[in-house]
C-alpha positions in Angstrom: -1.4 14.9 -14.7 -3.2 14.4 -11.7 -2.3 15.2 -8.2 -3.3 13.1 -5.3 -2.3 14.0 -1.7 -1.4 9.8 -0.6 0.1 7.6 -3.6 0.3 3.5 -1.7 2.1 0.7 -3.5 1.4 -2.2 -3.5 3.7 -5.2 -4.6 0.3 -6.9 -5.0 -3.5 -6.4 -5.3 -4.6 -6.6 -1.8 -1.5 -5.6 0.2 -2.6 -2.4 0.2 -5.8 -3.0 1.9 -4.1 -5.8 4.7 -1.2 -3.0 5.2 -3.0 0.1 5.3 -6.6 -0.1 3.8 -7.8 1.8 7.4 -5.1 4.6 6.7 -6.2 5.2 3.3 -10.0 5.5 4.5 -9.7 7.6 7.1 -7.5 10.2 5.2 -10.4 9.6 2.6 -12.9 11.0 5.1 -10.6 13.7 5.9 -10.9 14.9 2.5 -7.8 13.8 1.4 -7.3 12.6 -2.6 -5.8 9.1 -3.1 -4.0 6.4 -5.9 -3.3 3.1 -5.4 -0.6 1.7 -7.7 -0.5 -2.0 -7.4 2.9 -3.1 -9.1 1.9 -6.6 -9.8 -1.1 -8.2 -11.2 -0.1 -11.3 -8.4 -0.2 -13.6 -11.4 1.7 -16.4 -9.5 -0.9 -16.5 -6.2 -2.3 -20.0 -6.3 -5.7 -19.2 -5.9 -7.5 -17.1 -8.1 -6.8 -15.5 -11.7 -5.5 -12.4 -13.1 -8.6 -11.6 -14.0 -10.5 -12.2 -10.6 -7.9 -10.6 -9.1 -8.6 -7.7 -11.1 -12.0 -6.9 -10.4 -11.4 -7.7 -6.9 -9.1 -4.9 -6.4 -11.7 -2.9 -8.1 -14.0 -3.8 -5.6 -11.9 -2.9 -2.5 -10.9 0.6 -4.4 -14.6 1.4 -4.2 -15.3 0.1 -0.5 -12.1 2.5 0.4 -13.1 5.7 -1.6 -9.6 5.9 -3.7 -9.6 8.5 -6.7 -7.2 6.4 -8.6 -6.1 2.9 -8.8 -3.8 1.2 -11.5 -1.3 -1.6 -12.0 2.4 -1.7 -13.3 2.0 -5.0 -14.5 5.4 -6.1 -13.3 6.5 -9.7 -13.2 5.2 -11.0 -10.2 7.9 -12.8 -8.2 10.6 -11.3 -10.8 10.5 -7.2 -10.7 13.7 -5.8 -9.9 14.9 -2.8 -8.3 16.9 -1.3 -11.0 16.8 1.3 -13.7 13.9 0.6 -15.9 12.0 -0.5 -13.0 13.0 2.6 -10.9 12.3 4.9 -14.4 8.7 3.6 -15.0 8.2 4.5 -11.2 9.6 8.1 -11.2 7.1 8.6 -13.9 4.3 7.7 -11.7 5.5 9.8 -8.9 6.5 12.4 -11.0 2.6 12.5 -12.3 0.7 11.7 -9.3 2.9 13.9 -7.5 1.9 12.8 -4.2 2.8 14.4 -0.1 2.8 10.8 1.2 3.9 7.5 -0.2 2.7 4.5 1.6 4.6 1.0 0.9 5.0 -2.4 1.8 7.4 -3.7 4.6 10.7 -3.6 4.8 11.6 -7.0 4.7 8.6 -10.0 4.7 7.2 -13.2 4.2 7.1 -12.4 0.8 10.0 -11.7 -0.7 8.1 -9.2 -3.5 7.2 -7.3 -0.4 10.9 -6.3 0.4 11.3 -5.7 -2.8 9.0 -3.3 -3.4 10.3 -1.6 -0.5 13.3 -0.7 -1.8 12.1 -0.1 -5.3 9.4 2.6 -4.1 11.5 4.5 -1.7 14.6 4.5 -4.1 12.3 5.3 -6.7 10.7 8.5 -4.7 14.6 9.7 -4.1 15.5 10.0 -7.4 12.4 10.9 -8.9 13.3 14.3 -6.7 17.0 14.6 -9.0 16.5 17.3 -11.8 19.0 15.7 -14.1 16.6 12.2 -14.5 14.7 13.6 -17.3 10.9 11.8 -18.0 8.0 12.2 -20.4 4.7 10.6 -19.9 3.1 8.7 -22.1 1.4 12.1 -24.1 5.3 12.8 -24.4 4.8 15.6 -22.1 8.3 16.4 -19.6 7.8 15.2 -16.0 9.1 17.8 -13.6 10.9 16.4 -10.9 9.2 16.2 -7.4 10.0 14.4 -4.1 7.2 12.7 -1.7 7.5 14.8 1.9 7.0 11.1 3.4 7.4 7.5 2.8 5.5 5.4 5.2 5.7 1.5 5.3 2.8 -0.3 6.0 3.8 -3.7 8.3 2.7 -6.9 6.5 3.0 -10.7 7.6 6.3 -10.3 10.3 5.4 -8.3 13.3 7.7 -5.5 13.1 8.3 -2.5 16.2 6.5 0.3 14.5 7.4 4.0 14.3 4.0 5.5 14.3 0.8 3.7 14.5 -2.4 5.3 12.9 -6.0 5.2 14.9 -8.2 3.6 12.5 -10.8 2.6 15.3 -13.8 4.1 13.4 -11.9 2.8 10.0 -11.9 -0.7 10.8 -15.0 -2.6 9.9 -14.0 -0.5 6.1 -10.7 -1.6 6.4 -11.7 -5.7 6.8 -14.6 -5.0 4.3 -12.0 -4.1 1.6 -9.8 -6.7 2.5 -12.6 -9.6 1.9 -13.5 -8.1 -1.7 -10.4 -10.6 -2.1 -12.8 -13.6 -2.2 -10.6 -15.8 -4.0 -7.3 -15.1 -2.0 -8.7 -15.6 2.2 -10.9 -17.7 3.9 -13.5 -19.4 2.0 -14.9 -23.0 3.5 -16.5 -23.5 0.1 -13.6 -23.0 -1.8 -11.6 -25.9 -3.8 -8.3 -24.4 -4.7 -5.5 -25.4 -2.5 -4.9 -23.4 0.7 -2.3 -21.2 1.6 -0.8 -19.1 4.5 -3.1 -16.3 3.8 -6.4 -18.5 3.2 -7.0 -19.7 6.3 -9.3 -18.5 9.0 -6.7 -17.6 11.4 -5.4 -15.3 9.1 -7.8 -13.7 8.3 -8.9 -13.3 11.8 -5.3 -12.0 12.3 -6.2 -9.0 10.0 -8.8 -7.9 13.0 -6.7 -8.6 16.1 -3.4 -7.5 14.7 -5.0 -4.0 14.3 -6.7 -4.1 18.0 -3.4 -5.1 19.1 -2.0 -1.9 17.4 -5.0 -0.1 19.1 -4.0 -1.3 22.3 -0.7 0.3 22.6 -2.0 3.9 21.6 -5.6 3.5 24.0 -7.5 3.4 21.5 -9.8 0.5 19.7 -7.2 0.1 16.7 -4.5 0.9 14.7 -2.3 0.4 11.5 1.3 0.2 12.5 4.1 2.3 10.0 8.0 2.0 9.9 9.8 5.0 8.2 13.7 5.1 6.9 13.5 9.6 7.3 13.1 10.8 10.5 9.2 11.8 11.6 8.8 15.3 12.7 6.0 18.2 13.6 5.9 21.7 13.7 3.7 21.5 17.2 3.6 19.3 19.4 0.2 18.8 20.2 0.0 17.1 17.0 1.2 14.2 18.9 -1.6 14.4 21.2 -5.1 12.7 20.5 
């Protein structure tokens, strides 16, 4: 069992690092331990290949300093949020035992992205319920435990945010990560048919999108999370930079 102070889901490899690859450094150089649990091997992109994929998010796990990064191996495009989907989760939780879970947006582009959503923070509710009893895979009991936190990273829709992150000194590690995914954004060289997320304006977007969140804090930039609980401190000068 290993304990990790941020678990972040990922419906796919690589939305972690667009959602909140800046995050997950900068609570890296604070010391903090990390996972990344991709739930998807994104077998149905249309560029690339499992496999290229694969080392790709291997890459991108080094550039952002994670402790631990693995994949579900769900059906990409056809995971469900139900029981067995919601079990094999629980167990992950349960193991990684995590303060923070990071997710993917509420509702997207992609429709894995919603998804996942709902599957991860249903998933950390009832991975907290004593009566859901899990082993893991050494058929050792799981002990129940409940994230403190679920944030939700904001994806392809701009949505209001409830808290945005200053990743200003995060940034250039953050867009460094993101282009490990050579085979998925903008390549001029590249024969495989474009899509929304291969162009140059997109991946331009990845930049400006997190200046823009800079903007409205005063600072140079910023990742921008949604959350379903409420967000609270114990001081107030928390809230000031």
């Amino acid at each position: 069992m290993i304990s990790v102070d941020i678990l972040a889901f990922g419906a796919h490899p690589d939305d972690v690092e667009l959602g909140c690859g800046g995050s997950i450094s900068l609570s890296k150089s604070q010391g903090k331990s990390i996972a990344i649990i991709d739930l998807t091997q994104g077998e149905l992109s249309t560029r690339g290949t499992v496999e290229t994929r694969k080392k790709e998010s291997q890459e991108a796990a080094k550039i952002l300093g994670v402790n631990h990064r693995e994949n579900m191996n769900f059906r990409d495009g056809f995971f469900q949020n139900d029981e067995s989907h919601q079990l094999e989760l629980i167990k992950k939780i349960r193991s990684y035992r995590p303060q923070i879970v990071l997710c993917t947006a509420t509702h997207d582009r992609h429709l894995d992205h919603g998804k996942a959503n709902s599957l991860v923070n249903d998933s950390c509710f009832l991975s907290g319920l004593e009566k859901i009893e899990t082993i893991n895979s050494n058929g050792d009991k799981l002990h129940p435990w409940r994230p403190k936190l679920v944030l939700e990273y904001i994806q392809w829709l701009d949505v209001q945010p409830d808290i945005i992150v200053d990743i200003s000194h995060q940034l250039e590690t953050k867009i460094c990560a993101v282009k490990s995914y050579r085979t998925q954004f903008y390549d001029p060289g590249s024969k495989e048919t474009e899509t929304p997320i291969s162009s140059k304006n997109f991946i331009d977007s990845v930049s400006y999108r997190a200046k823009n969140f800079g903007r409205l804090i005063g600072v140079d930039a910023g990742e921008g999370f949604t959350s379903k609980g409420m967000l609270s401190t114990s001081n107030i000068f928390d809230l000031v930079r």
